[in-house]
N, C-alpha and C positions, 0 to 999 in steps of 0.2 A: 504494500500500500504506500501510496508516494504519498508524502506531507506537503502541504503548501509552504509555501517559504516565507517567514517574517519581512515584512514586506516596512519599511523606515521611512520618515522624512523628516532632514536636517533643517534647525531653522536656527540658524548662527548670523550676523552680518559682518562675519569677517569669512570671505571665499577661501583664505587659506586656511582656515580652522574647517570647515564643510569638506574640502578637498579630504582633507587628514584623514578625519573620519569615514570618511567615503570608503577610501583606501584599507581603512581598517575592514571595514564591515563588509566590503565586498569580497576580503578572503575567506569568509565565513561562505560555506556552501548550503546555507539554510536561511539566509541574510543576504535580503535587497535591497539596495536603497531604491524610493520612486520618488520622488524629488527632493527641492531642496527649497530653501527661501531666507531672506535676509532681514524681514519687518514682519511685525505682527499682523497684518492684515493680511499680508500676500501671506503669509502663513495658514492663516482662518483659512483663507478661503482655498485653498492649496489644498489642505488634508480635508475640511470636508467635503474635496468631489477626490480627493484619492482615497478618502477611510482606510489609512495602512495600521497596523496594528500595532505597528510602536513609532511616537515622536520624539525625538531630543532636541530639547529646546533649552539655547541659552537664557540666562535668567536676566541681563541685559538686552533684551533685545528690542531695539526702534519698533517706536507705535505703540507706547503704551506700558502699564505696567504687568510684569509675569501673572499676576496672580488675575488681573482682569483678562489677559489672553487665556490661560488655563482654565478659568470660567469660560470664555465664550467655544473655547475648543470641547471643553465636556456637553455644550450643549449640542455642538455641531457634527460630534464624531464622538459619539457615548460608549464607541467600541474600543476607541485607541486609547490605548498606553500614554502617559506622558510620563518621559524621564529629564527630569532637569541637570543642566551643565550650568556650572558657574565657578568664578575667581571666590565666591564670598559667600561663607556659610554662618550668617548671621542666626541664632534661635527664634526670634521671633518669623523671618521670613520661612527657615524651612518648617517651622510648626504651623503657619499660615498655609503655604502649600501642600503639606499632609493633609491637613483638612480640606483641604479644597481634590485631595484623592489621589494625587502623583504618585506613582509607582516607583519613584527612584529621586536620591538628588546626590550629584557627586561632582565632587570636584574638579574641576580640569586637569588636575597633577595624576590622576588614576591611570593604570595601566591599559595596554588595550585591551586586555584579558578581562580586567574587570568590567569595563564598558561593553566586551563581547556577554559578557556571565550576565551584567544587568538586562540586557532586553532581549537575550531569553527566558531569564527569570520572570521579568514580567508579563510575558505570556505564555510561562507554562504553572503559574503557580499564582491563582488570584489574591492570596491571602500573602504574599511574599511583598516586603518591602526592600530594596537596597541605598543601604545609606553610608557613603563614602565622604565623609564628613570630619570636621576637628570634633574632639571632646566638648570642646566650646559652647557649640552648636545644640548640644544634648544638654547642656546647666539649665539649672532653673532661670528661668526669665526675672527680669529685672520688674518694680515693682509697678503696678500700670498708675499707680496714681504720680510717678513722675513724669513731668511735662516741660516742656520749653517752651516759649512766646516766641510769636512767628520772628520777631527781632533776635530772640536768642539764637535761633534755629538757620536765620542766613546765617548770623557770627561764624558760628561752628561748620557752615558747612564752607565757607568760604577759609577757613582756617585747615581746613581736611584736607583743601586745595593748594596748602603749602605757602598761602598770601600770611605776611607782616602784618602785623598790626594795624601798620601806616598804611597794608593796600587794603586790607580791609576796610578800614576808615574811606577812604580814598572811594572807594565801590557803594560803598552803602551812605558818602555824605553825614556822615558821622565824626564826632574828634576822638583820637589814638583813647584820652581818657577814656571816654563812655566805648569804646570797645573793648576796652582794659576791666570796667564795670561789668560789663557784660558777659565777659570771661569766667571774672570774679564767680558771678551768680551759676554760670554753668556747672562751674567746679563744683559748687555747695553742691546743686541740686543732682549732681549725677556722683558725687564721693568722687572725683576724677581730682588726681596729683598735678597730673601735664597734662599740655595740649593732646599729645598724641591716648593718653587714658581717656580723656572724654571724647573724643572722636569716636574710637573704639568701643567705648561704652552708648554710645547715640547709636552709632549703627546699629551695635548688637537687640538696642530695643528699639529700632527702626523709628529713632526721633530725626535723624539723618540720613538721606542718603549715600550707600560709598561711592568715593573719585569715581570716573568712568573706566579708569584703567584696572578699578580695584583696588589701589594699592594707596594707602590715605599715611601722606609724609608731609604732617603740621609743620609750621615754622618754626623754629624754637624759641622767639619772642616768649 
């Protein structure tokens, strides 16, 4: 009896990350890729007239936010798999995404072995999750009644962005003190030491978003 073959579509906006993968999964003789896409929309609309039965989708990806794309795709394709690729494995996001029903979230440093082992796991085993993730990720969540004011919240995310004090100021039309203030208040409200602890600590309870690169190197102002 012949199986049908897992049948995939990549939705990355970087073509040499799609490429990668491609390559991997097309040495797998049970694993097709059938297309590929770069934004959230062309993605929608991509897997619901292909219904393949497993998607890997980055967690940055153009058009919108993963977890409203992952909603519209469960609506659109109730049969597919979603496994998440990502630089950032914040807890509040990958426990957002678990509830929202994802099959998988792993990190981009994983082998190809494990990214082959994930999306067959997710369609041969309904009740099977894989999580290739830091311990981080797994801590209890921070507490929900901390908050930042949308002023605190550029501060910090513009600080993530590796700007002075002085370009902070400079961006947001504010003086060095009251961003200095601002700071001040962040630290109390999140227990953060340094710049780079409360950044780290905002992501992790999704009061900020991470750099686009991932990779969040505050100033040391």
């Amino acid at each position: 009896m012949t199986t049908e073959p897992i049948t995939v579509v990549l939705v990355d906006d970087h073509m040499l990350m799609r490429e990668g993968l491609r390559e991997i999964l097309e040495t797998q003789p049970d694993i097709v890729v059938v297309g590929e896409a770069g934004d959230s929309a062309t993605a929608i609309d991509l897997i619901a007239q292909r219904q393949p039965r497993v998607v890997l989708l980055d967690v940055e990806i153009p058009g919108g936010d993963v977890t409203d794309t992952v909603t519209e795709l469960r609506k659109r394709a109730a049969n597919t798999e979603v496994i998440i690729l990502s630089m950032y494995d914040g807890p509040h996001l990958v426990q957002r995404l678990l509830a929202l029903g994802i099959r998988g979230y792993l990190l981009k440093s994983v082998s190809s072995g494990e990214l082959v082992s994930a999306v067959r796991n997710a369609c041969a085993d309904h009740d099977h999750i894989t999580l290739a993730v830091s311990r981080r990720s797994l801590a209890p969540l921070p507490s929900p009644t901390t908050s930042l004011s949308p002023r605190e919240s550029d501060v910090l995310a513009l600080a993530a962005q590796a700007m002075s004090n002085a370009q902070i100021a400079a961006r947001l039309y504010l003086t060095e003190a009251t961003v200095k203030r601002h700071l001040s208040n962040i630290f109390a409200k999140l227990g953060a030491v340094s710049r780079i602890d409360a950044v780290n600590k905002a992501i992790a309870a999704s009061l900020i978003q991470p750099p686009h690169n991932g990779q969040a190197r505050p100033h040391p102002d």
